[in-house]
Backbone as a ProteinNet text record, in pm:
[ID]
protein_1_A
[PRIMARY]
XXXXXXXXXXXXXXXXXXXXXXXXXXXXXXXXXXXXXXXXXXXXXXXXXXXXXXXXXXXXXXXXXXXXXXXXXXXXXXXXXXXXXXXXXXXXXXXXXXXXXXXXXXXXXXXXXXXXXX
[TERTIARY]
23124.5	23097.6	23021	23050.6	23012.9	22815.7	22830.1	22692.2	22528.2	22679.5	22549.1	22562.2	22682.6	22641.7	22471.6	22518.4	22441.6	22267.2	22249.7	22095.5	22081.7	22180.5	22124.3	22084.9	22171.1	22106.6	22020.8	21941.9	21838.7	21736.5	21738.7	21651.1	21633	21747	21702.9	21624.1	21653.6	21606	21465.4	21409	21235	21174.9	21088.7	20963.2	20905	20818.9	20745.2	20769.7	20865.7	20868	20954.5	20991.3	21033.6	20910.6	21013.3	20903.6	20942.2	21006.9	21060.5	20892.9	20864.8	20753.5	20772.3	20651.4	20687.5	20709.9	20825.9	20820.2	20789.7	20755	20651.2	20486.1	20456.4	20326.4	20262.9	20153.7	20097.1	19954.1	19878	19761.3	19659.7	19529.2	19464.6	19463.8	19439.2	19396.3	19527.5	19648.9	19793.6	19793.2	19792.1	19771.5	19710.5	19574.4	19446.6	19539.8	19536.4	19609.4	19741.7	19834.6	19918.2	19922.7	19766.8	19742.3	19684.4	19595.5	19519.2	19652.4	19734.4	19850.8	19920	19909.1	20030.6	19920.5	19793.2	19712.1	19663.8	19733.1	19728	19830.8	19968.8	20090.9	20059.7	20053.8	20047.1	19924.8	19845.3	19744.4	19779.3	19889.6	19967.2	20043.2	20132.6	20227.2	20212.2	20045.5	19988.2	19935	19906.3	19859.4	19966.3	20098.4	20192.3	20263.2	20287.4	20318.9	20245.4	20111.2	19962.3	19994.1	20004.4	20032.9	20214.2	20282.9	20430.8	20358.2	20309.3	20301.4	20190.5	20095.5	19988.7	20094.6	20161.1	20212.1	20356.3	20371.8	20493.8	20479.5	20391.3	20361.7	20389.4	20466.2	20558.3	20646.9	20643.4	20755	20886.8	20957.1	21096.8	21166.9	21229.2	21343.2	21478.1	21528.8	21651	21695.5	21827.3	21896.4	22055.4	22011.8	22138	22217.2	22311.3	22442.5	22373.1	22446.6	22400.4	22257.1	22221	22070.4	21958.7	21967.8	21860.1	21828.3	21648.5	21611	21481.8	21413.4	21332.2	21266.7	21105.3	21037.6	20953.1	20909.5	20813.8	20753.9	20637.3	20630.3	20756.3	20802.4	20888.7	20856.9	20729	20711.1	20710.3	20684.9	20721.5	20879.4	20959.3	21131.5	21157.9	21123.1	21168.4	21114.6	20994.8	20949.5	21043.6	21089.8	21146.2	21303.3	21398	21493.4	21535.3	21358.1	21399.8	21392.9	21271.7	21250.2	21422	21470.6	21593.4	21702.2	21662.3	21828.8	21793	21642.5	21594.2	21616.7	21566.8	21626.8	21764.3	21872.3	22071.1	22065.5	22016.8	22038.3	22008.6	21894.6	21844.1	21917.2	21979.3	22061.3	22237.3	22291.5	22364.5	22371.8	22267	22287.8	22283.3	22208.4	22168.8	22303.8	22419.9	22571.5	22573.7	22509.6	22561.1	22447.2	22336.5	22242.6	22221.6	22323.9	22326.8	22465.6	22573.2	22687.9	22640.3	22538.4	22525	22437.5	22388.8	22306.5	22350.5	22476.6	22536	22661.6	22698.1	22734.9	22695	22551.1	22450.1	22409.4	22447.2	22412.8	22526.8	22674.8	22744.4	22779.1	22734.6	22772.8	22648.9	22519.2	22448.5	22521	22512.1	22598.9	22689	22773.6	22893.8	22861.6	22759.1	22704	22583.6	22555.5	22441.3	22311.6	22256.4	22173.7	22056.1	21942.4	21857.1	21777.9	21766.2	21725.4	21598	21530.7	21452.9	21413	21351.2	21292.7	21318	21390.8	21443	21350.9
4499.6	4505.1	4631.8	4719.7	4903.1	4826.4	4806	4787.8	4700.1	4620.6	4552.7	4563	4700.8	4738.6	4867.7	4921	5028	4949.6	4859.6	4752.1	4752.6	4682.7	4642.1	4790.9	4889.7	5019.1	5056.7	5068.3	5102.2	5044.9	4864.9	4826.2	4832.5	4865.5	4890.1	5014.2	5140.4	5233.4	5266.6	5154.5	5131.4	5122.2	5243	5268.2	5207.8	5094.1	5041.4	4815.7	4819.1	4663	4667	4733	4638.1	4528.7	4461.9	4329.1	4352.4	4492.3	4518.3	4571.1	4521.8	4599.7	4741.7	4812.5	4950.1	4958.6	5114.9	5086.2	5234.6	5295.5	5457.7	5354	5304.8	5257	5267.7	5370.7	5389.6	5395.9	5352.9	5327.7	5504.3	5487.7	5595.8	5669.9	5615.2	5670.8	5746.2	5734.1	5793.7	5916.5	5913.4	6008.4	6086.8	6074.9	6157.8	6265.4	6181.2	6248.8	6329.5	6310.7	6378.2	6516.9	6470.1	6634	6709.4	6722	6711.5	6795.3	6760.2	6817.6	6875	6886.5	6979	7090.8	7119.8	7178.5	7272.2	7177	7261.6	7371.9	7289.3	7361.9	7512.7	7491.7	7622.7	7723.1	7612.5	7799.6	7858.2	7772.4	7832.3	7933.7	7909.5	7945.7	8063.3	8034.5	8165.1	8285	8212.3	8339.1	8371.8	8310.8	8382.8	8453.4	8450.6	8573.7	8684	8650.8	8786.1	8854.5	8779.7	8901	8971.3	8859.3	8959.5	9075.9	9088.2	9183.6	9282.8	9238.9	9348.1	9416.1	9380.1	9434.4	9544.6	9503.7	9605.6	9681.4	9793	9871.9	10015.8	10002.4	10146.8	10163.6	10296.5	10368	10349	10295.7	10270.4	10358	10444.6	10533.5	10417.4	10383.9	10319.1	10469.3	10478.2	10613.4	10484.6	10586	10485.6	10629	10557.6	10641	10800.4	10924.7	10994.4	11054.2	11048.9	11131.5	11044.8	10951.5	10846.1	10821.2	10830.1	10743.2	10670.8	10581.6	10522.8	10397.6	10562.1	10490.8	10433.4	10321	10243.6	10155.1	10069.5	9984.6	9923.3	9849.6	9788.7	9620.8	9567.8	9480.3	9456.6	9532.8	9577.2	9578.8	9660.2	9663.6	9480.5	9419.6	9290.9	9186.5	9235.1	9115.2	9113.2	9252.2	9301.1	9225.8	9206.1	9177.3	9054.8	8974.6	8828.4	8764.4	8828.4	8803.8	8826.6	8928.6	8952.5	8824.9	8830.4	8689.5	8568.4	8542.2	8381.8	8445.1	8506.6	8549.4	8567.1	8581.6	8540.2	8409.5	8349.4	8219.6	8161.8	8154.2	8048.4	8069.8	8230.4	8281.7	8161	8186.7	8103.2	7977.5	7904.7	7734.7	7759.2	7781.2	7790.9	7697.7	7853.4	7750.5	7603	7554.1	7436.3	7337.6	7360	7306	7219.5	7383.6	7356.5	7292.2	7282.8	7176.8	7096.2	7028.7	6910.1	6870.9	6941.6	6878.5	6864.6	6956.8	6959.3	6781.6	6763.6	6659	6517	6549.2	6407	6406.1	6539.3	6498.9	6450.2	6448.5	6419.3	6258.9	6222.1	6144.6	5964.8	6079.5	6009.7	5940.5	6076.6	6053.6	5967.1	5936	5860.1	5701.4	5704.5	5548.7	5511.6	5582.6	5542.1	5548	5630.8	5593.8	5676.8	5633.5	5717.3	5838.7	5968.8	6052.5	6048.1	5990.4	5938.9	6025.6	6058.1	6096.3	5993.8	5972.3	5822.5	5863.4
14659.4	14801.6	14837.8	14753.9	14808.1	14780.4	14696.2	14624.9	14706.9	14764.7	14856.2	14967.8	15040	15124.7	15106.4	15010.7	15000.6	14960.1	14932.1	14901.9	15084.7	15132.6	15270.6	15376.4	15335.3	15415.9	15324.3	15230.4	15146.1	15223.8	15258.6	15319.4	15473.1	15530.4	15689.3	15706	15582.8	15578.8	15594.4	15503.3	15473.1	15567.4	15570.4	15703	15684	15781	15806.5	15743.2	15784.4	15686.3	15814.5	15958.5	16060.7	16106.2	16130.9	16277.7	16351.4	16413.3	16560.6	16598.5	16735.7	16816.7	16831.4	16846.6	16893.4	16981.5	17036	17166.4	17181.6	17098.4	17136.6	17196.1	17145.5	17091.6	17263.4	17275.4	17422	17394.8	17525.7	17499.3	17437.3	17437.9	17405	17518.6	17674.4	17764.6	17771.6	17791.1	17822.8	17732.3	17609.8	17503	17528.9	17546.8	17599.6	17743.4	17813.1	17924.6	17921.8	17815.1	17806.6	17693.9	17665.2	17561.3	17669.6	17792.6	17851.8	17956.9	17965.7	18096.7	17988	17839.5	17746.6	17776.2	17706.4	17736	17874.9	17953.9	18113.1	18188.9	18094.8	18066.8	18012.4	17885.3	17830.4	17843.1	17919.6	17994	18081.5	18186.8	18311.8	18203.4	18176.9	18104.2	18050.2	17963.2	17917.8	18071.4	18146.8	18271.6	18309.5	18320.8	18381.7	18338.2	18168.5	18090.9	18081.2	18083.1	18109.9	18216.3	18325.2	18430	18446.5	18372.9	18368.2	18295.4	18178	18048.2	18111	18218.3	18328.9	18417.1	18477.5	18556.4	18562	18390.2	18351.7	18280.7	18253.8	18167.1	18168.2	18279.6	18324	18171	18128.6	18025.5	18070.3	17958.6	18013.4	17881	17895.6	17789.2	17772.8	17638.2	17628	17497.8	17542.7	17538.4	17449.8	17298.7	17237.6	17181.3	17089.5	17100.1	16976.6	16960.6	16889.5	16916.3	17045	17116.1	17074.7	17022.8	17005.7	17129.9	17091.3	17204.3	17216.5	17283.8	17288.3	17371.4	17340.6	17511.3	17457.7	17557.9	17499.6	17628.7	17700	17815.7	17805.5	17934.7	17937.9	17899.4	17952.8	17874.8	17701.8	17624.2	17489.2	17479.9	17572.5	17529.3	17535.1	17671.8	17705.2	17543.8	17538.4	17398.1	17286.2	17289.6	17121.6	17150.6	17292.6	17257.4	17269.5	17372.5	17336.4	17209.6	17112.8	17016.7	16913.8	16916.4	16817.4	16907.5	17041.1	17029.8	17017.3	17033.2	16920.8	16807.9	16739.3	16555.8	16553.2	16670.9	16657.9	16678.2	16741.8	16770.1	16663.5	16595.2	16518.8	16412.3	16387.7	16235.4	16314.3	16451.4	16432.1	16398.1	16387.7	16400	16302.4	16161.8	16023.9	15959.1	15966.3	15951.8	15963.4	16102.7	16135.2	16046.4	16056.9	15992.9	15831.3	15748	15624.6	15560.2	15699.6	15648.9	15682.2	15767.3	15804.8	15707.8	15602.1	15425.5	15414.5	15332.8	15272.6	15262.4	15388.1	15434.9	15368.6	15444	15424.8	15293.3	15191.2	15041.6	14984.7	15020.8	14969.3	15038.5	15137.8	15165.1	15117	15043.1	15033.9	14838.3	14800.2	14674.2	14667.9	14743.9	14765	14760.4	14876.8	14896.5	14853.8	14743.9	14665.1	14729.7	14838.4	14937.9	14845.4	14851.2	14785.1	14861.4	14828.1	14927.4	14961.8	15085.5	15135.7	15298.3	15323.5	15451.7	15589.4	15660.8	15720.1	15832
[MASK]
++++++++++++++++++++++++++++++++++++++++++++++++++++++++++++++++++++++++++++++++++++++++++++++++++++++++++++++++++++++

């Protein structure tokens, strides 16, 4: 029974051998238009970080423990510590990321599933 469960998810697995319709499947003109407004996005996006990073260039002193200290624009302090808590964040999920292989390799092992890109 294990055996031909694991044939029949082998084959639901297989990209491209549905006869289900797509339902991403959008015309050219929609596409066109939605690179066209991603594109429009991130030049706003880009001017409105340009003028945060113009307009803050006042010296800001951060005063740490033992007479350390350090000045630098304040737009420069703000980059450096969003940048280090995306580099905590992304170091926290990691954990979660690599039990969830770890998982799906053992669970592929188990049911014979072949390791495949789904």
């Amino acid at each position: 029974m294990q055996g031909e469960r694991a044939r029949r998810l082998r084959a639901r697995c297989r990209p491209g051998l549905s006869n289900a319709p797509d339902v991403n499947a959008s015309s050219f003109s929609e596409k066109l238009i939605m690179r066209y407004l991603i594109w429009f996005l991130r030049i706003v996006l880009f001017l409105l970080l340009l003028g945060f990073a113009v307009r803050n260039v006042e010296p800001v002193t951060l005063y740490y423990y033992f007479g350390y200290e350090w000045t630098a624009p304040l737009v420069l302090v703000i980059l450096f510590f969003f940048a280090l808590g995306v580099a905590l964040g992304a170091a926290g999920c990691l954990a979660i990321v690599f039990r969830q292989r770890r998982q799906l390799a053992s669970y592929r092992r188990k049911y014979d599933v072949p390791d495949a890109h789904l």
